[in-house]
C-alpha positions in Angstrom: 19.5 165.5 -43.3 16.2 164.5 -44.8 18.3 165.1 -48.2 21.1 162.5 -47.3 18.4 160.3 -46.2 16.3 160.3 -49.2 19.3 159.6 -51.0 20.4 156.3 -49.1 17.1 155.4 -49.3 17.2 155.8 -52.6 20.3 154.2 -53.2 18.9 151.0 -51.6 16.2 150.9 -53.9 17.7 151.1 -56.7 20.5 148.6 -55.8 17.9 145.9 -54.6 15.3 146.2 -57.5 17.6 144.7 -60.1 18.8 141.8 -59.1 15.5 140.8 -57.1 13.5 141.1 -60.4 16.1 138.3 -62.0 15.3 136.6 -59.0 11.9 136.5 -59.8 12.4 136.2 -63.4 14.3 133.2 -62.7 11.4 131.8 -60.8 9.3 131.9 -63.6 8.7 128.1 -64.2 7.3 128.7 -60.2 3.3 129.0 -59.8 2.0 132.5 -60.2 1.5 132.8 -56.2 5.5 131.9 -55.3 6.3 134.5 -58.0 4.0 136.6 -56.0 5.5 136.3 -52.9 8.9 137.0 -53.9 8.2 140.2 -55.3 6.3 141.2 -52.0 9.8 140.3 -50.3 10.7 143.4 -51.8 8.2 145.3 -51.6 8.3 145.0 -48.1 11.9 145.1 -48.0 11.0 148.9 -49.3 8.3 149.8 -46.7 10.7 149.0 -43.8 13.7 150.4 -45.0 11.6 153.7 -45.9 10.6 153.3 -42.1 14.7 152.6 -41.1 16.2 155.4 -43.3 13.4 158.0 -43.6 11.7 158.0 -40.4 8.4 157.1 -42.7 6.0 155.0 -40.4 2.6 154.2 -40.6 -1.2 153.1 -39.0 -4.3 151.4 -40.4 -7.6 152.0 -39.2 -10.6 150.1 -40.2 -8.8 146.4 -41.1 -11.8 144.8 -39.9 -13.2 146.3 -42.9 -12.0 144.1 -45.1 -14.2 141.2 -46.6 -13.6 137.6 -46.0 -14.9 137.1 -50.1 -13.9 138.8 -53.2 -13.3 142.5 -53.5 -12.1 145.4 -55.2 -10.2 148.0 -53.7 -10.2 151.5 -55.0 -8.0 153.6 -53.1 -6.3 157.2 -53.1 -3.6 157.8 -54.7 -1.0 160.4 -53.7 2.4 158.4 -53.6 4.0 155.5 -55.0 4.0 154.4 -51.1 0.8 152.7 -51.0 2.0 150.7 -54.0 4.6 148.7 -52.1 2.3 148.9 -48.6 -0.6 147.5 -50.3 0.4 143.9 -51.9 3.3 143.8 -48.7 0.1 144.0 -46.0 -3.1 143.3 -47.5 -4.1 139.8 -46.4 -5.0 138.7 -49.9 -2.4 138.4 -53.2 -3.7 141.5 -55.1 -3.7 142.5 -59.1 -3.5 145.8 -60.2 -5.3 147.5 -63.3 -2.1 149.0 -65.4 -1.5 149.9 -68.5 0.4 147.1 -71.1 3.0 149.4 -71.7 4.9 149.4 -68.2 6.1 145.6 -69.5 8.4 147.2 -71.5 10.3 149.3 -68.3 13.5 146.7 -67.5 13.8 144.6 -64.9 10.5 146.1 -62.8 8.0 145.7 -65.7 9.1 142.2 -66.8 9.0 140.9 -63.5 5.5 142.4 -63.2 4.6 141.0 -66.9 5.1 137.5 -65.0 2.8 138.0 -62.3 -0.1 137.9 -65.2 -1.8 140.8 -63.7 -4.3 142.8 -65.1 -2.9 144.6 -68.5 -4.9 147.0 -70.8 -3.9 148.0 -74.3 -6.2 151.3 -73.8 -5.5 152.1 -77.7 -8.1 149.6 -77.9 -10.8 151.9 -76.7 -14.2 149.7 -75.7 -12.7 146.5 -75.6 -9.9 147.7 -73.2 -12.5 147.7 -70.4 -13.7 144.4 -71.8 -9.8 143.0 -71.2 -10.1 144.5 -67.6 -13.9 142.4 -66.8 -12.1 139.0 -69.0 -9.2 139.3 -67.1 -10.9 140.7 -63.7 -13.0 138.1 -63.3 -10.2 135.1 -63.3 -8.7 136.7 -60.6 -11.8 137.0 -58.7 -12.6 133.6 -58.9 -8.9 132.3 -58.5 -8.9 134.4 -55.3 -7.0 137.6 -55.8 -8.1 140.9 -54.8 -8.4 143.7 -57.6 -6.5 147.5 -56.9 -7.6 150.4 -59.1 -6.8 153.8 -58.5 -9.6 155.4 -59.2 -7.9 159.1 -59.8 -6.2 156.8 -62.5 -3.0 158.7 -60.8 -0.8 160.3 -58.2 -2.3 163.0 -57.1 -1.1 166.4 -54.9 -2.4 166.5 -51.1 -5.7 168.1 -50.7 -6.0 167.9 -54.7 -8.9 165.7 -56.1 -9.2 164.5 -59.6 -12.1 163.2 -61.5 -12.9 159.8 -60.7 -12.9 157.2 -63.4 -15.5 155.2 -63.6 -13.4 151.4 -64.2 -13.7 149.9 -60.8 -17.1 150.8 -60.2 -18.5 149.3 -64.0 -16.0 146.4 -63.3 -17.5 146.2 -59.8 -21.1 146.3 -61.0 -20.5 143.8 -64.0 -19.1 140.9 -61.7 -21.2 141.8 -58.9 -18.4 142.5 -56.7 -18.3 144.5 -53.2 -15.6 147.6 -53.4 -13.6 148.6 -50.7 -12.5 152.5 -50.7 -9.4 153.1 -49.2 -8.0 156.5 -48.0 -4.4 157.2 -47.6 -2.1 160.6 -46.5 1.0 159.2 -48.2 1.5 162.2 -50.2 2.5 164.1 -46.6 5.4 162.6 -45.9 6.7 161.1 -50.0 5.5 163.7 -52.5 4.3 162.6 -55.8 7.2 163.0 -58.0 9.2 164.2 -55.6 12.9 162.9 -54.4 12.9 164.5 -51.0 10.6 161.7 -48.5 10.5 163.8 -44.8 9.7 161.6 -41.8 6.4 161.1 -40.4 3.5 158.5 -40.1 0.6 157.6 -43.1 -2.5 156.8 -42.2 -4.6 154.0 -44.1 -8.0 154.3 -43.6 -10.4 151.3 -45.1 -13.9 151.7 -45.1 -16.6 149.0 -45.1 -17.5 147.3 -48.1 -20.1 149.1 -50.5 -22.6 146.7 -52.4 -23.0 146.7 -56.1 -26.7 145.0 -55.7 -29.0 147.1 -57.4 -27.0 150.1 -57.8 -25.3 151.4 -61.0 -22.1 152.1 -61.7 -22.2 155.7 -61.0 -23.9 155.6 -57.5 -21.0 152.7 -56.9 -18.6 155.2 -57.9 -20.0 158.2 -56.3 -20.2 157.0 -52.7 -16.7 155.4 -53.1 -15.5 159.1 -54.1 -18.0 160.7 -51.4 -16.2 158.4 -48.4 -12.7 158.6 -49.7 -12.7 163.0 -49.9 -14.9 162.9 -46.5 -11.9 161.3 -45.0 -9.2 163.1 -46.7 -10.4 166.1 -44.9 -10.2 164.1 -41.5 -6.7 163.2 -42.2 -5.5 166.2 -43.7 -8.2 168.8 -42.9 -4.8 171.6 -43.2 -5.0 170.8 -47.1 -8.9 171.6 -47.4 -11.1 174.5 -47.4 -14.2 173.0 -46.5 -16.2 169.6 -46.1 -16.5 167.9 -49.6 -19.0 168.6 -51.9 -19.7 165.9 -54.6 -19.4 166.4 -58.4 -21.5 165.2 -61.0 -19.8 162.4 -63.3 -20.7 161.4 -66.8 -20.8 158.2 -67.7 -18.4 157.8 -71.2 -19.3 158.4 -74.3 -17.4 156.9 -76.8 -14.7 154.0 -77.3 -11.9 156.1 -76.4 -13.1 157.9 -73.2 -14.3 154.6 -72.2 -10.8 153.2 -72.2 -9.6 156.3 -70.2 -12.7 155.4 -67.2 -10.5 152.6 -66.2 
């Protein structure tokens, strides 16, 4: 059954996604924001029919976290679920961190390429994160919310990869608040995986973190520190034991430097 379902669901996606990115290609003359809101019509349109066909609901806890000013979120990443959920819900329009390349995937990356979000050309090593503050800091001042993954990808429940550094330097050099956000998407959609199995995701915002007078790394440490603490309260089946921080280098060249974000 869960089989068949993925499959619809699938289907529907698939089916949509095409002709609603000509839509918003077509809109292109629009302002940035009505662009923006058409594509969260889908993206929306793919939460609840994920809810409809797979039995895939979900909670928030901590939404009075979330600042009434400019912020950065830096969330967990285990599905392509929070992806859709975030711009669809998130009270603010939102621009992700993603590499320049995904412009070139039809339909979905030229209707992002419109949205003017935030684009690296990582082959360009130290000035990539420079493109990331230029760009970053339009959008905070226009209004828009920043998203970066932090893990820089998907990962596996109860897996943890090393945390980049990007959001927390970008943070830091703009003097902006971040916002970690845990999520147990991977539980019920898999990373990579076709089969989705029903059940509920929880979205856990914590409270803002300061950049005043702290560096990058001690940004970027207790953003890592609070997201893993919760993992294990949402998942504590996947995890051994209570999490115990790692130390993380700063980069040291052009080329790791581009790879931090």
């Amino acid at each position: 059954m869960n089989y068949l379902r993925s499959a619809i669901y699938l289907l529907a996606l698939t089916a949509t996604v095409i002709p609603w990115a000509l839509v918003v290609l077509a809109a292109y003359v629009t302002p940035v924001p009505t662009r923006y809101r058409l594509c969260t019509m889908w993206t929306r349109f793919a939460i609840a029919t994920a809810r409809r066909i797979c039995g895939i609901s979900w909670r928030v806890e901590g939404w009075e976290n979330l600042p009434d000013g400019p912020a950065i979120l830096l969330p967990k990443h285990q599905s392509t679920w929070e992806t859709f959920w975030l711009p669809s819900y998130v009270p603010r329009k939102l621009t992700f961190v993603y590499k320049r390349e995904l412009h070139l995937v039809p339909f979905f990356g030229w209707a992002m390429a419109s949205l003017h979000m935030i684009n690296i050309d990582r082959s360009r090593g130290q000035d990539a994160f420079e493109q990331v503050v230029r760009q970053g800091t339009d959008h905070l001042r226009d209004g828009w919310w920043i998203v970066i993954f932090p893990e820089g990808t998907r990962t596996p429940p109860g897996s943890t990869r090393r945390y980049k550094t990007g959001g927390a330097r970008l943070a830091v050099r703009t003097g902006t608040p971040v916002v970690p956000i845990a999520v147990n998407s991977g539980e019920v959609w898999p990373r990579r995986a076709f089969l989705k199995v029903p059940g509920e995701i929880t979205i856990c915002i914590g409270k803002p973190i300061s950049t005043e007078g702290r560096t990058a790394d001690q940004v970027g440490s207790l953003v890592e520190s609070w997201i893993e603490t919760q993992m294990r309260r949402l998942a504590p089946h996947r995890y051994s034991g209570p999490y115990v921080g790692a130390n993380r280098a700063e980069p040291k060249n052009r080329d790791s430097s581009a790879r931090a974000i």
